[in-house]
matplotlib code that plots the C-alpha trace (Angstrom):
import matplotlib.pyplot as plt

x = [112.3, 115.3, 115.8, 115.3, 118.1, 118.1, 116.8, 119.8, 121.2, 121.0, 124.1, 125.4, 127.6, 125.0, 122.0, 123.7, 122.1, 122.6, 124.9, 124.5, 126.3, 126.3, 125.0, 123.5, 120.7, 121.6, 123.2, 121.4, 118.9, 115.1, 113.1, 112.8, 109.5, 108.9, 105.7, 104.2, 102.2, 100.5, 99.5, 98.3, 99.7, 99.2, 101.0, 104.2, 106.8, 106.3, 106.8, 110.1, 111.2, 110.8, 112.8, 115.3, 115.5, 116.0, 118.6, 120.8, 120.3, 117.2, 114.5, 111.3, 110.3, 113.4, 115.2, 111.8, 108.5, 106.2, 102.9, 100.5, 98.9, 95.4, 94.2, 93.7, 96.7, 95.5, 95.9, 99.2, 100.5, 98.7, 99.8, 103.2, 102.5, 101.0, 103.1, 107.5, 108.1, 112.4, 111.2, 108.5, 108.5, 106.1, 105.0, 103.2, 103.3, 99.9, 101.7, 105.1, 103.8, 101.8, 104.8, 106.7, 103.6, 103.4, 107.0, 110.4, 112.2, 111.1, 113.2, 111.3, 112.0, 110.1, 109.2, 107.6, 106.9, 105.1, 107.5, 110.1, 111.3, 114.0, 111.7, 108.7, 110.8, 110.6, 114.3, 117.5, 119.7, 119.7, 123.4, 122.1, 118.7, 118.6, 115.8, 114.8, 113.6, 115.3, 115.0, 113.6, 112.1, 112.1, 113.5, 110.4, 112.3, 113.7, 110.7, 108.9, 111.1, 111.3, 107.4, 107.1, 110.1, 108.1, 104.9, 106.8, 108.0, 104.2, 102.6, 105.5, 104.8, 102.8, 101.3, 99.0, 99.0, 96.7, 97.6, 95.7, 96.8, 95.5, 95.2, 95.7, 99.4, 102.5, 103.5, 106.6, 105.4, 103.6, 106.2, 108.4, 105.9, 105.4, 109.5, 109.3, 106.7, 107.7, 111.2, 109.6, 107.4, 104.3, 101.0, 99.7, 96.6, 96.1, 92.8, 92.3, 91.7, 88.4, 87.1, 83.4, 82.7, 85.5, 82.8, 82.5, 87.0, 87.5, 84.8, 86.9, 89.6, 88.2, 87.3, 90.8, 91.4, 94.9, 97.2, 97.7, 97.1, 99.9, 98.2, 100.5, 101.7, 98.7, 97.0, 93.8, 95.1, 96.0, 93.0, 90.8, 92.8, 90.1, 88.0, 90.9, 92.1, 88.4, 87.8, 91.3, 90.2, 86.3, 88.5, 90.1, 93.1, 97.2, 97.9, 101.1, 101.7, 103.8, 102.2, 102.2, 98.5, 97.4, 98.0, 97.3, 94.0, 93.6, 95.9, 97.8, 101.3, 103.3, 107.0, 108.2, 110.0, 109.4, 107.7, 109.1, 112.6, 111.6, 110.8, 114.0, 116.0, 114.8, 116.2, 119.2, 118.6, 116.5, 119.5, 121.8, 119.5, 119.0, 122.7, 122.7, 122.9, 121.1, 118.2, 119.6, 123.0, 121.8, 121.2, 117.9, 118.5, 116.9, 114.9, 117.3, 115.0, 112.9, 110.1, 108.0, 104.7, 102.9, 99.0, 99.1, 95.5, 94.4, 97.6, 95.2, 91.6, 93.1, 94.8, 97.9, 101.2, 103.6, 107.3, 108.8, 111.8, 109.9, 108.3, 111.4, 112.5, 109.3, 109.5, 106.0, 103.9, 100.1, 98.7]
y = [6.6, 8.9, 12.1, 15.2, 17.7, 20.7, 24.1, 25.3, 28.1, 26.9, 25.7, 28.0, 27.4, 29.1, 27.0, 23.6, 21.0, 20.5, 17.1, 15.6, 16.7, 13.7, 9.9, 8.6, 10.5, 12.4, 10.4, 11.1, 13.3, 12.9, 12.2, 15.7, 17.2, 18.2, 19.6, 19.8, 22.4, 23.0, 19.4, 16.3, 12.7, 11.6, 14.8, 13.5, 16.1, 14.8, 11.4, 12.5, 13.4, 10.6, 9.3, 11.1, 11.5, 7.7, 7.8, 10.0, 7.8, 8.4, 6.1, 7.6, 6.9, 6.6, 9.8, 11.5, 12.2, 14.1, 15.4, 16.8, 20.1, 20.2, 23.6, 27.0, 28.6, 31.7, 29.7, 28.3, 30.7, 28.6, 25.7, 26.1, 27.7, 24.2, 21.8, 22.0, 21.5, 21.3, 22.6, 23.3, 21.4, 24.1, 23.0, 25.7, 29.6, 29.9, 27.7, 29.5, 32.8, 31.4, 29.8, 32.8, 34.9, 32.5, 32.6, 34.0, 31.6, 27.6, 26.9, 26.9, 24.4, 25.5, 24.2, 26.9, 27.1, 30.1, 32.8, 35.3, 35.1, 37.5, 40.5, 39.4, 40.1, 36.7, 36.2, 38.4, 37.0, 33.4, 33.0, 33.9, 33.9, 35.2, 34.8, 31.4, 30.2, 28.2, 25.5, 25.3, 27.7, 27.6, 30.3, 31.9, 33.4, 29.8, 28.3, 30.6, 30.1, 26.6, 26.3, 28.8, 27.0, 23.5, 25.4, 26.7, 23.1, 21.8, 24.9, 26.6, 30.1, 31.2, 34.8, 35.3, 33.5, 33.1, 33.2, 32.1, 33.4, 33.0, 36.4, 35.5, 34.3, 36.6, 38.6, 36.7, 33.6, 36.6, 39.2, 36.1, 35.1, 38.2, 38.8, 35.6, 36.4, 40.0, 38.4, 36.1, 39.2, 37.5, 38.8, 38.4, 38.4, 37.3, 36.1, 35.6, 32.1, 32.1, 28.9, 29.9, 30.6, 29.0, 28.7, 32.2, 32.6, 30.6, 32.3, 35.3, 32.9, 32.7, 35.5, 36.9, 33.8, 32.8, 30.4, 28.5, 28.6, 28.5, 28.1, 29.5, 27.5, 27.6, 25.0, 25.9, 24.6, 21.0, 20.9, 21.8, 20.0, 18.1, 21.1, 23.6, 20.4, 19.6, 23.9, 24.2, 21.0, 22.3, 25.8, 23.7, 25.4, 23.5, 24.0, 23.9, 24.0, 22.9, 20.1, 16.4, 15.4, 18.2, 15.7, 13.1, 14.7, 15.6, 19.0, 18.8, 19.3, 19.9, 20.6, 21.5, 20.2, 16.4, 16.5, 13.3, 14.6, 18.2, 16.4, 14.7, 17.2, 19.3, 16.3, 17.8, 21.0, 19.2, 17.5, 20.7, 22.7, 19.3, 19.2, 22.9, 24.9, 28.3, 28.6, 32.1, 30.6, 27.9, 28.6, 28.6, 25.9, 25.1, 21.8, 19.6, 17.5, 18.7, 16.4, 16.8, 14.7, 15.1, 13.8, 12.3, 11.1, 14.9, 16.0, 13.5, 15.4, 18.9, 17.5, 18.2, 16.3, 16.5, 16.2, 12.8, 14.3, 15.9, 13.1, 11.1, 13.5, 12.9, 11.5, 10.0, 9.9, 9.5, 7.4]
z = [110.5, 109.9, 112.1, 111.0, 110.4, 113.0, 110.7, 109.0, 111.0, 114.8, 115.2, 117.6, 120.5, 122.6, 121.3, 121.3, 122.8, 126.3, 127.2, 131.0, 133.3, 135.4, 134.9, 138.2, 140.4, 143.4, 146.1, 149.9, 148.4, 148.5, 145.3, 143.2, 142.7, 139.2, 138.2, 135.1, 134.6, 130.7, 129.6, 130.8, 131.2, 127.7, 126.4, 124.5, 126.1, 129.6, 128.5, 126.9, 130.2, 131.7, 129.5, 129.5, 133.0, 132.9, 130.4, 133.1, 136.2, 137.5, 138.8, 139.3, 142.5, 144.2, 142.4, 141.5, 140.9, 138.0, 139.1, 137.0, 137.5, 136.8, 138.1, 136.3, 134.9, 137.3, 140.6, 140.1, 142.9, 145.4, 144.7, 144.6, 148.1, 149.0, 148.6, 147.8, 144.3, 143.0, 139.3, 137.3, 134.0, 131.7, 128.2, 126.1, 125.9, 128.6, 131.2, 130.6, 131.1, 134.2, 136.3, 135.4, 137.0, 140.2, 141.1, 140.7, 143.0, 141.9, 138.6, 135.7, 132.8, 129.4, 126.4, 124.6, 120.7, 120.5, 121.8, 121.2, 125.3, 124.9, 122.6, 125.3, 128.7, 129.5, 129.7, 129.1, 126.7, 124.9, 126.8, 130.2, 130.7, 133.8, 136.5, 137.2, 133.9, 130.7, 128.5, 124.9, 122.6, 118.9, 117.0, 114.8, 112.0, 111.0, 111.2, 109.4, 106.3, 106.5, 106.1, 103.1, 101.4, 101.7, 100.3, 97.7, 96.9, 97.2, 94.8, 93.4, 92.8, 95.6, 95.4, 98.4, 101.6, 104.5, 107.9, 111.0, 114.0, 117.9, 119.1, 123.0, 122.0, 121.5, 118.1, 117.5, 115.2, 113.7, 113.1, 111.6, 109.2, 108.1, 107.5, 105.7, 103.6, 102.9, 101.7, 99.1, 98.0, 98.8, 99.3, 103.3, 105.5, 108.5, 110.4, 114.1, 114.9, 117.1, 118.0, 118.3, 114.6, 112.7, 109.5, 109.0, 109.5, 107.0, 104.9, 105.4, 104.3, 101.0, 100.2, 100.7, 97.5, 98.6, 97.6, 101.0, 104.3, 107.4, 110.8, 113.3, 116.4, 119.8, 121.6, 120.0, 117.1, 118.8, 120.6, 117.3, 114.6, 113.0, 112.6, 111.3, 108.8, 107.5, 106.7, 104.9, 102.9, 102.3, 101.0, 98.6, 100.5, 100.9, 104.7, 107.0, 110.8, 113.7, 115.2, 113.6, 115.0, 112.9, 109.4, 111.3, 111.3, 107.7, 107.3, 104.1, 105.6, 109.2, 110.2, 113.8, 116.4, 117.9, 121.2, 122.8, 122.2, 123.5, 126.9, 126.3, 125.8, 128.8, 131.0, 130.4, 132.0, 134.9, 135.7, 136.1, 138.2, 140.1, 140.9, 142.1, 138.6, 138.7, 135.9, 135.2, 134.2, 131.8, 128.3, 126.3, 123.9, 120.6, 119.6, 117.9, 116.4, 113.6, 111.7, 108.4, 108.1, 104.8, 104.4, 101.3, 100.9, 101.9, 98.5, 96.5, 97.6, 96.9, 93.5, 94.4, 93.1, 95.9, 94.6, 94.9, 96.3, 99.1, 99.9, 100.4, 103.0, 104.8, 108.4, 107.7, 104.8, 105.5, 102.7]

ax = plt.figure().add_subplot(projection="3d")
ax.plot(x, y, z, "-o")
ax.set_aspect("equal")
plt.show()
């Protein structure tokens, strides 16, 4: 499988990936606490760091340990005031927000797709965050362009595009998507993504007759894939997103950044704060690696010829 190329643009000193300070675990010191709050064990960013926790020196076990929070977002603060706990590993916008909610002292590690941190007060600057969170966030703006340009390349001459949006998130994927889309002079609506009656959203959907469908980054959208994939395909309707389980369920089309190597990644800055860095001193970083999965069988149901070119930059091809 080749790796994906980071989205043109990132490669700023500032937003470089972070490299290891150091290559063995802490010498004397007791194993770390890092709890992840957000997802569960089978979740692929936790995984990641593991990994690359074990790719700098550490045994887990002897150099640390990954509990799982399993509570309500709301009662975080509790928790953290039951047991000691080095950092807080937080994967997803809800979980983010939370640890950043529950306390202003235990470093924070984030992996957060959904957010603008600086425009949404979570953090001060890209360069310094300041406070006591970092890590990874995706910039919206890129990403937003790089999934209307593969639309464009799957139906070229788009007119009027759909846009499904969870209302309980942030307006940053929003407000990029709509810059995007005002850019390529294209006709946009968007409709609140609510679980409860999905039939009659993407009866809206319809009715509004666009020309595709981009379903912008939320857990909803994860933990309702197979729905959301089956209604864009019942519409007759080419569809995009962040999340690769979302083809893997039947969505036409995804592109975003590869969770494993998010957890990976954030390793990196584990390790600093580990070894006495301040979370307010460590850059926000970008994902580095990006990857496009295209469902072919669901190109064939919609009758849809994807380019072979496009299909040869594919990570994976459903077929």
């Amino acid at each position: 499988m080749r790796r994906r190329p980071m989205i043109a643009g990132l490669a700023s000193a500032v937003l470089d990936a972070p490299t290891a300070t150091r290559a063995a675990p802490r010498p004397g010191m007791p194993p770390a606490t890092i709890l992840v709050v957000g997802v569960g064990p089978a979740n692929l960013a936790p995984r990641g760091l593991r990994h690359g926790m074990a790719e700098l020196g550490y045994v887990e076990g002897r150099d640390f340990s990954i509990p799982f929070y399993a509570g309500k977002l709301a009662e975080l603060m509790p928790e953290l005031e039951r047991r000691p706990v080095d950092v807080i590993f937080a994967v997803a916008s809800g979980a983010v927000a939370a640890a950043r909610r529950a306390t202003r002292t235990v470093p924070v590690v984030a992996v957060d797709l959904e957010t603008e941190p600086v425009a949404e007060g979570l953090i001060k600057s890209f360069a310094r965050p300041g406070g006591n969170l970092t890590g990874l966030f995706v910039e919206q703006s890129a990403l937003a362009e790089k999934w209307l340009e593969l639309l464009n390349e799957v139906i070229p001459g788009i007119a009027r595009l759909a846009v499904l949006r969870d209302p309980d998130l942030g307006s940053g994927p929003w407000w990029a998507i709509e810059s995007a889309a005002k850019s390529r002079k294209l006709q946009l609506h968007g409709f609140a993504l609510n679980v409860a009656r999905l039939e009659r959203v993407f009866a809206d959907i319809e009715d509004f007759t666009p020309n595709a469908l981009v379903l912008l980054s939320s857990p909803l959208v994860v933990e309702r894939r197979a729905a959301l994939a089956a209604l864009a395909l019942k519409a007759v309707l080419p569809s995009i997103t962040l999340f690769r389980v979302y083809a893997e369920a039947g969505g036409l089309m995804t592109y975003g950044p590869d969770p494993f190597a998010l957890g990976k990644q954030a390793a990196g800055h584990v390790d600093r704060i580990l070894n006495g860095a301040r979370p307010a001193d460590l850059p926000i970083h970008q994902p580095t690696k990006f990857e496009l999965v295209i469902n072919q069988k669901t190109a064939d149901a919609l009758d849809i010829a994807i380019p072979p070119a496009l299909l040869a930059r594919a990570d994976k091809v459903i077929r």
